[in-house]
N, C-alpha and C positions, 0 to 999 in steps of 0.2 A: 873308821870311814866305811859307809855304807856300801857294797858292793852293787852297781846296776847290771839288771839281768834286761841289758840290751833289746835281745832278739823278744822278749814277753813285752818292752816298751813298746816297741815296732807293731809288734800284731795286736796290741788292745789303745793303740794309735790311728785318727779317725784322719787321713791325710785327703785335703779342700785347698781350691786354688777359686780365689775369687776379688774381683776390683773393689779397693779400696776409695771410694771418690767423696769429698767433702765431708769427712768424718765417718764414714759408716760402710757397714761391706756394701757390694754387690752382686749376684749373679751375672759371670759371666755370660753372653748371648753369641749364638752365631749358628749359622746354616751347619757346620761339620764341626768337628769334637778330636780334638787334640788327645792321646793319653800317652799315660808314659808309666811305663813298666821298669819295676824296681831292679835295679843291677845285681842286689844279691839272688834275686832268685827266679828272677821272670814277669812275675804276678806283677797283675796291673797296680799302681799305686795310687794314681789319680786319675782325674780327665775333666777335660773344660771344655766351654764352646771357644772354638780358636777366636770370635771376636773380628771376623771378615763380613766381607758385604755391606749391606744396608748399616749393620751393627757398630763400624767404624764412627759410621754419623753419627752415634748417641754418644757412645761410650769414650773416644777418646776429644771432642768439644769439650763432653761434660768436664772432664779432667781438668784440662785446660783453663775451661771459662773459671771454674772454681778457685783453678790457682792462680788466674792476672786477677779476679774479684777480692782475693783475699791480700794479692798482693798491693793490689789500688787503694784499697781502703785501708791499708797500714798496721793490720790486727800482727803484723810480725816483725817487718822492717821497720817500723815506729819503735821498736824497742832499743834499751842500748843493746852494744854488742857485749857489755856485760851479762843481761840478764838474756841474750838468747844463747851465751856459754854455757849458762848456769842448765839451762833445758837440755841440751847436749849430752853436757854431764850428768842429769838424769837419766836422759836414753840411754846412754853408756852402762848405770848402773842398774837399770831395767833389762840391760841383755843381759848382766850379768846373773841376774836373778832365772832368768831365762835359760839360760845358757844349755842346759841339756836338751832343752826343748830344738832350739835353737839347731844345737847340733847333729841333734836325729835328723833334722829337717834335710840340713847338709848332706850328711854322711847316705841316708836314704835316696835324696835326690839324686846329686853328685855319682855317687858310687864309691865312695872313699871311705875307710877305718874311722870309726868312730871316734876312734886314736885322734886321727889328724885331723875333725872335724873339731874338736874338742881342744886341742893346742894350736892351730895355726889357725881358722875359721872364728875363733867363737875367744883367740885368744888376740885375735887381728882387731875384730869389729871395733868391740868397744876402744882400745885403743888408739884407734886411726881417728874415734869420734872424742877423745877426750883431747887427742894434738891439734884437733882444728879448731875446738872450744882454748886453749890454751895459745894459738899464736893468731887469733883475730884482733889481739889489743896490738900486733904487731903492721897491722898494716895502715901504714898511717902517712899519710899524700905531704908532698913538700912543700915548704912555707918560704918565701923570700921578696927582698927587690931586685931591679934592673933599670938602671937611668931612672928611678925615680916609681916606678912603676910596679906595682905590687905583684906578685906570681905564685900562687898555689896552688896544689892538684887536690881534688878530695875524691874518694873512694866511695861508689855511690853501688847498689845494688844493681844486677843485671837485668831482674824482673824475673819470667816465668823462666827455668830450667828443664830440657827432658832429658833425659838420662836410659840410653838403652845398657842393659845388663848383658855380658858375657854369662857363658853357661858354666863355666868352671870354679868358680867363686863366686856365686852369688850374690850370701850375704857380705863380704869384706867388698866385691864389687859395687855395690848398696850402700855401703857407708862411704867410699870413697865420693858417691858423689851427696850423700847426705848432708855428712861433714860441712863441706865446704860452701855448700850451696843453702843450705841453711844460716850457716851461723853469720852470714855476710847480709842473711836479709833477706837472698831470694825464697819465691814458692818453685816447687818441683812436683813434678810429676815422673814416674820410674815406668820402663816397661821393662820386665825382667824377661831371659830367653825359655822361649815359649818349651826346652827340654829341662828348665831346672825353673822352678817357678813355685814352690813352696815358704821360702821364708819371705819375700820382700813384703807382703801386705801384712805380715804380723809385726813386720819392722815398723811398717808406717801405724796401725793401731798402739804399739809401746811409744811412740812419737806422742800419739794425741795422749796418751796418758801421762807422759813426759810435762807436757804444758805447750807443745806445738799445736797453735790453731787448726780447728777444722781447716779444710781449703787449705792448706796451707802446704800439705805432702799427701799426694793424690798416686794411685797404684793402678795402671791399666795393662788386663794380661791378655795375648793373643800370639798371632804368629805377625810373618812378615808385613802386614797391611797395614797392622797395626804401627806398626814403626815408621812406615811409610807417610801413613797420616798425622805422625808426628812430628815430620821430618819437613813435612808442606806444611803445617798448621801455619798459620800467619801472625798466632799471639804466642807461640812460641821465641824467646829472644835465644835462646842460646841450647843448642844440642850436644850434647856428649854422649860417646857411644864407645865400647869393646865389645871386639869382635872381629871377625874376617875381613882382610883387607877389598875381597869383592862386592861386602856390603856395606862395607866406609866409603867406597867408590858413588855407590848408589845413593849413601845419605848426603855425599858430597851435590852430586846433581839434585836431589829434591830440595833441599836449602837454598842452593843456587836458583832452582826455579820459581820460588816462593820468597821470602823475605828476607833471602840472603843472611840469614840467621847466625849466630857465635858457629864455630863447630871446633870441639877439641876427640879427638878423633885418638884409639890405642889400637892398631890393628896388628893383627898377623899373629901367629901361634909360635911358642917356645919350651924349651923343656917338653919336646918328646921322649918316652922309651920306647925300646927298638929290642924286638922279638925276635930272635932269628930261629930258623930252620931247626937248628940243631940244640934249641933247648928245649926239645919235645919232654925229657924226662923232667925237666925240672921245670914244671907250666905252674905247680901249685907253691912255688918256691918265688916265681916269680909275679904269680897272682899275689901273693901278699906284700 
């Protein structure tokens, strides 16, 4: 087995952060410029227009309109739920192939051991995307009568999905809402947080290689405005979002104000570690 010399990936590694909208990248735009400095050692790693202002109007419509067009016109939901497993299950083995790439993205973003980018990140994704391909034949709406009278429920797609991203797991937070939201038929659109923002548009390009329609898994990157605008968009059916309970608060009222949209909501923080005082001498003991 090969040994990888990590840190020579890292430095001859060309790290881009840019919207993925109806099949093809895009430059992100905006009045101010987001960057974000790599945890192992300071050095800037990337930077994007945050995707505020005027730049809202283009970039997250565009997203949207692409994914209720792709989803009207039936280029995904028209399929069975067999053959949109089968896509799933390509993605799955498209990160796998990926998978180092994958995990530098993590482990550099994050600030986490290559280690555990590589076992729990990159050993998650695919995973999580092969069990939602594997129990879609399970959701199946009840058939009966009553006095005479026929009663079934059927199981229909929600439509357009956004999905805002937690900074901590990016890409497993990515699939969690891939997964499900694909393989039921809907389009989605992802905004990942605007401090870890490296893998999700590579996720959605192995999607279209996968056999997921253009339009179909749309990638818009910014800061808070951006969410905001997706959160009021009015062709948005359903929001899911991880992240701080004061800004699950916030997407609570702009849904509320707009089209009262789905919202399934994972907020508040867990598994902290806790630094005390007295373990000055052993900082590099507990840095790793």
């Amino acid at each position: 087995m090969t040994t990888i010399d990590w840190r020579a990936r890292a430095a001859d590694t060309q790290f881009s952060v840019r919207n993925f909208i109806n099949g093809q990248y895009q430059d992100c735009v905006g009045p101010k410029t987001i960057q974000k400095f790599a945890g192992r050692n300071g050095q800037l790693l990337y930077e994007f227009a945050n995707g505020d202002g005027s730049e809202v109007a283009a970039a997250v419509p565009a997203a949207v309109a692409n994914a209720r067009q792709a989803f009207d016109d039936g280029r995904w939901r028209n399929l069975s739920s067999g053959e949109r497993a089968a896509v799933l299950n390509k993605l799955a083995d498209l990160i796998d192939s990926h998978r180092e790439t994958l995990a530098l993205y993590e482990s550099m973003d994050v600030g986490k051991p290559i280690s555990k980018a590589l076992s729990d990140d990159l050993g998650g994704l695919p995973a999580g995307l092969r069990e939602a391909a594997a129990n879609v034949d399970k959701l199946q709406g009840n058939c009966g009568t009553d006095q005479g009278c026929l009663i079934y429920q059927s199981h229909q797609p929600v439509g357009v999905v956004a999905g805002i991203l937690g900074w901590n797991y990016p890409a497993i937070l990515a699939g969690g809402k891939i997964g499900p939201a694909l393989v039921t038929g809907n389009s989605l659109v992802l905004k990942p947080s605007e401090f870890t923002s490296l893998s999700t548009s590579f996720l959605a390009e192995l999607a279209l290689e996968a056999g997921v329609p253009a339009g179909v898994f749309n990638v818009v990157n910014g800061g808070p405005m951006v969410g905001d605008a997706l959160a009021r968009h009015m062709d948005v059916d359903l929001l899911t979002f991880v992240g701080s309970s004061a800004t699950g608060k916030l997407l609570m009222k702009a849904a509320g104000e707009s089209n009262m949209k789905r919202l399934i909501l994972e907020c508040g923080g867990k598994s902290p570690f806790i630094v005390f005082d007295d373990c000055e001498d052993y900082l590099e003991h507990v840095a790793d």
